[in-house]
Structures are given as C-alpha cells and as structure tokens.
C-alpha positions in Angstrom: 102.5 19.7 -39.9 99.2 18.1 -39.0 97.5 21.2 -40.8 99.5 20.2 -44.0 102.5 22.8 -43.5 105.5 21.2 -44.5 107.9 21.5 -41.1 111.4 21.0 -40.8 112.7 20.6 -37.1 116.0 21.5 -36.1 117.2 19.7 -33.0 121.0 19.8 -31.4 120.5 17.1 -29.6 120.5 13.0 -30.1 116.8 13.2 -29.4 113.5 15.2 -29.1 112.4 16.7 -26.2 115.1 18.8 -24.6 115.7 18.8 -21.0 112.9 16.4 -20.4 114.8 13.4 -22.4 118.3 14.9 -22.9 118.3 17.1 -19.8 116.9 14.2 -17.6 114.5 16.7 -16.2 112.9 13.6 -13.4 109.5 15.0 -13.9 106.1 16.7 -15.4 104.1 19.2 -12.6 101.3 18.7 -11.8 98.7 18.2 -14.8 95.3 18.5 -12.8 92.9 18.2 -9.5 92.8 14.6 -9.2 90.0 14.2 -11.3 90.1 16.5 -14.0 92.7 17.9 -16.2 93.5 21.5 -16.0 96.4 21.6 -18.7 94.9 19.8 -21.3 95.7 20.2 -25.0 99.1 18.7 -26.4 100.6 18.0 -22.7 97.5 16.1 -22.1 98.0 13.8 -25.4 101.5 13.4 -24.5 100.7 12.4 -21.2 98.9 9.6 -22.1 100.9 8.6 -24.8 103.7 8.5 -22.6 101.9 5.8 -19.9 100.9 4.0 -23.4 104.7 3.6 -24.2 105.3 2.4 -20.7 105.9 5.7 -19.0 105.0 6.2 -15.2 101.2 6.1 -14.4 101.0 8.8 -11.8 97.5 10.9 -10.8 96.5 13.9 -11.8 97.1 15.7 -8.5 100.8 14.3 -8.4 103.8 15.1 -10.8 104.2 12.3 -13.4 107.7 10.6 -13.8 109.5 11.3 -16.8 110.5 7.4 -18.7 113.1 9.2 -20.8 113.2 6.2 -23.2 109.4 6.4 -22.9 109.3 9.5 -23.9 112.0 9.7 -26.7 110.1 7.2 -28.6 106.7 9.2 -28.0 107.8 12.4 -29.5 109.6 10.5 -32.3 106.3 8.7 -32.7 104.2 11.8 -32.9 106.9 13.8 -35.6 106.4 10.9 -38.3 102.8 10.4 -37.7 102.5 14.1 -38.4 104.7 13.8 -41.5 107.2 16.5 -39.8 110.7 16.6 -41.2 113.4 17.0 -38.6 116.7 16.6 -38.0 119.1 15.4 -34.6 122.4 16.8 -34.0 122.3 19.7 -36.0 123.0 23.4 -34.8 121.9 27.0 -35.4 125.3 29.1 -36.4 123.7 32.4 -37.4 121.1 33.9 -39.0 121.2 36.3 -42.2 118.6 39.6 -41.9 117.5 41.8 -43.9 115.1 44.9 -43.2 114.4 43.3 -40.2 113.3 39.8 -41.2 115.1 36.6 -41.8 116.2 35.6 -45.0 117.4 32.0 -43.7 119.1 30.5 -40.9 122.5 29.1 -41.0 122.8 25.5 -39.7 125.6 23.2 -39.3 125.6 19.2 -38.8 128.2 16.6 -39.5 127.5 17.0 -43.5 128.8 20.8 -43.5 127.7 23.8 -42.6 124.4 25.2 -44.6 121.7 27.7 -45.2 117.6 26.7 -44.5 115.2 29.0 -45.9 111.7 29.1 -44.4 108.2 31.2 -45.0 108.1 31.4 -40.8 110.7 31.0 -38.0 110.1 29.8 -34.8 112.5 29.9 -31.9 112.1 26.8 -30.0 115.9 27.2 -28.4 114.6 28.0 -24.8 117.5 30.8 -24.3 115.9 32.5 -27.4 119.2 31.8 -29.4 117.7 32.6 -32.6 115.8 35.8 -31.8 119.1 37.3 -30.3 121.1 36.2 -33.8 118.3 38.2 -35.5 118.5 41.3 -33.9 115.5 40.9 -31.3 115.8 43.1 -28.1 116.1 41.0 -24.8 116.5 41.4 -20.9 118.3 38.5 -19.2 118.1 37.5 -15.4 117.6 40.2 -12.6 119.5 43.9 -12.9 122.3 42.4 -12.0 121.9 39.6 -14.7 121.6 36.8 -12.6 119.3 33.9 -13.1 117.8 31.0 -11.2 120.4 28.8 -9.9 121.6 26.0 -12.2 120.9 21.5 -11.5 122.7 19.1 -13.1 119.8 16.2 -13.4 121.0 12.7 -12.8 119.7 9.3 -12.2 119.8 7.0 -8.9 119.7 3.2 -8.6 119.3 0.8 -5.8 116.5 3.3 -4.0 114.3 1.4 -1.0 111.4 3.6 -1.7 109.7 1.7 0.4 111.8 2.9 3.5 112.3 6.6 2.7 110.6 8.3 5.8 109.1 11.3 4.0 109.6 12.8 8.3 113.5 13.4 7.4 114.1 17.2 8.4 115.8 17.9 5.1 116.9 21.1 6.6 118.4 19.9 9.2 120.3 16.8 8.2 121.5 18.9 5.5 122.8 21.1 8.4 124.6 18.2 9.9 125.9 16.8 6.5 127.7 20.6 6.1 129.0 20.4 9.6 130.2 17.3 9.1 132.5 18.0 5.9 130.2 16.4 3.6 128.9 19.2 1.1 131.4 22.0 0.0 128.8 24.3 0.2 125.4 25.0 2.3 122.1 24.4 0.1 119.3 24.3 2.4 117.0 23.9 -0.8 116.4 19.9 -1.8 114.2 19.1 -4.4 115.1 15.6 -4.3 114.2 12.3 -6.0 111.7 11.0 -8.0 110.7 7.6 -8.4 110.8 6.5 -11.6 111.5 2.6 -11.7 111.1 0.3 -8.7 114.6 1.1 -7.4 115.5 3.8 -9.8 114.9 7.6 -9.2 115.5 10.8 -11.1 117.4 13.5 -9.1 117.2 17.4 -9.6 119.2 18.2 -6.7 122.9 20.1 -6.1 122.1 24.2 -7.5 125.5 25.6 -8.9 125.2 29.0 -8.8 126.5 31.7 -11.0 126.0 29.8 -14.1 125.4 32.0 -17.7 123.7 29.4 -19.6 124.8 31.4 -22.6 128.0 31.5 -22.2 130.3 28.0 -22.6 132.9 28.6 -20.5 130.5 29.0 -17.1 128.8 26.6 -18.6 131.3 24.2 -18.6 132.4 25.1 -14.9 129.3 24.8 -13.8 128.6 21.0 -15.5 132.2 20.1 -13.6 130.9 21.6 -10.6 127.5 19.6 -10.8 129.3 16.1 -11.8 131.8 17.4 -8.2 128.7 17.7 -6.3 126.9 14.7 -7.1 129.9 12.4 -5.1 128.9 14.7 -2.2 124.9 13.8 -2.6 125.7 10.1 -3.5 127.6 10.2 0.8 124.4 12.3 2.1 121.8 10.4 1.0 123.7 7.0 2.1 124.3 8.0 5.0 121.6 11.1 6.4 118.3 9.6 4.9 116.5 6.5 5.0 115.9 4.4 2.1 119.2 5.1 0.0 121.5 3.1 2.3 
C-alpha cells in the first residue's frame, strides 16, 4: 500500500496483529546485541513505534514487552497512514480455482457471506489456511503429525517483581508442586512471566499437548484444558515462588 497498491486486509479477529494482540503473546525476542539492531526493517519501525505509543522500553539484548493496547493502536496507526483497506472480524470460507490459480476468495462477516477478487493473494493465516483451500501441497508436524505443544497466554496482576528471586529452582518446585497435588500433570518446562506493567505480567506458561490447531474440536479441548490449568498455576506461583504471593 505504501508503493500505491491498493490492499485490502482481511482479519478474523477484533484487531491487528494476531497472537501478539489477540493471542496475548507477552513478548518480542530478542531484537539485537545491546547496541545495535540485528532484525531491523519493519520489526525495527514497529518497535519503536510501539515505545512511542507507550509500549515497554526494553534493551536491545532483552525481549521487549508486548502493551497489547499499545500495540493494537500502532498497527491500526500504520494501515491508515499507508491508505490500506482492511477489514476486522471477517473470515476466509473457501477459495474458488481454476487451472491452478485463484479466481477469488470467499469471505464471510456479519453482512453475509461474499466473494473478493484480487490480482495477488497472500496467505497471512499462519496455519497456511488459504494455500490448503487452493490446492497447495503441505506437510504438517512430525511423521506422526504432531506439533509443538499448545499455551494458552494470559495476563497476571498484583506481581512483586521486585521480590521474585530469579534463584527459584523451577524444576524443582515444579517437582514439589506435582507431588503435592497441585498440577494434573508434570511440565518441567516454564517459560514464565513477563513484566509488562509495574504489577502486571504476561504469562506463556501451562503446554496442552495434543492440540490440532486445525481442527475445532481439539481446539476447543485444548482452550478448556488451558483456562483448567491456569487455576493450577494461579496456586503454584502463590504459593512455590517468591514475589506472586
């Protein structure tokens, strides 16, 4: 759209930005050395658009806090300045084919269900949803067709950070938490929470394995599952780690 191509968008969601706003995705990775940015380019003019709009001012060497507001507005921000059409919670149904190519996608939002013709698609789905409705060969997870566990992201208030002892043995209070009834399951693998406000954190942290991403029904299990897990996590960190009492 900046190069004068006139862009429509086609978003699901309430918002931009997919499982960094919607998703609550807690954070960016790491952007650079410390001094000197080594994924520049359009994640570099986000970044700093971000900490404009209020978002966290982390280091270069550190992953950045994701300010979902923050960052709603910043993508919003950058699709009208770049005179992008685009439209929230609106779905891609199908797509119609012909000799191979695409002669337009079917959509469908609270107005109906209709048919967007473009000169070039792209598939900005992240399972590839539009690539499989078009014929496009594909390999999914391992031979067996499993893929990376699944994380229900969440949010965390009332956080000391200033008292989290970064010395916890993860492993082993984990361990004890098991033992002790606590979890339902045994996952030794933490990621944790990020600070994102002075009390608030973002969590990635629970895996529920066995999720198809593609497939709503395991989907939905596995979204209960995570919301089940989370009362678990809520009694761990209370009462295991310091700083969450």
């Amino acid at each position: 759209a900046r190069q004068g191509a006139k862009v429509l968008l086609i978003e699901s969601q309430g918002c931009l930005g997919g499982l960094g706003t919607a998703g609550l995705v807690p954070c960016y990775m790491t952007f650079g050395d410390g001094e000197h940015f080594l994924a520049a380019g359009l994640g570099e003019e986000i970044l700093h658009r971000l900490w404009k709009t209020g978002g966290y001012e982390g280091k270069f060497e550190h992953s950045t806090s994701i300010r979902v507001e923050a960052l709603k507005r910043v993508y919003d921000d950058m699709m009208l300045e770049a005179g992008a059409d685009f439209l929230l919670g609106t779905n891609l149904v199908d797509a119609a084919v012909k000799d191979g190519k695409i002669e337009y996608c079917v959509v469908s939002g609270k107005s109906g269900v209709y048919a967007v013709r473009a000169k070039v698609y792209i598939d900005a789905t992240g399972d590839g949803d539009l690539a499989v409705m078009s014929g496009a060969p594909y390999e999914k997870g391992d031979e067996n067709g499993l893929v990376m566990p699944s994380t229900l992201c969440s949010l965390w208030a009332g956080i000391d950070f200033t008292k989290r002892d970064m010395r916890d043995d993860d492993e082993a209070s984990l361990r004890k938490a098991y033992a002790d009834g606590v979890f339902e399951q045994l996952d030794l693998h933490l990621t944790g929470i990020c600070q994102q406000y002075e009390t608030t954190g973002g969590g990635n942290i629970g895996h529920v394995y066995g999720v198809d991403g593609t497939d709503e029904r395991s989907l939905t299990e596995g979204l209960v599952k995570g919301r089940r897990l989370y009362d678990q996590f809520e009694k761990y960190y209370k009462n295991y780690l310091h700083g969450y009492e």
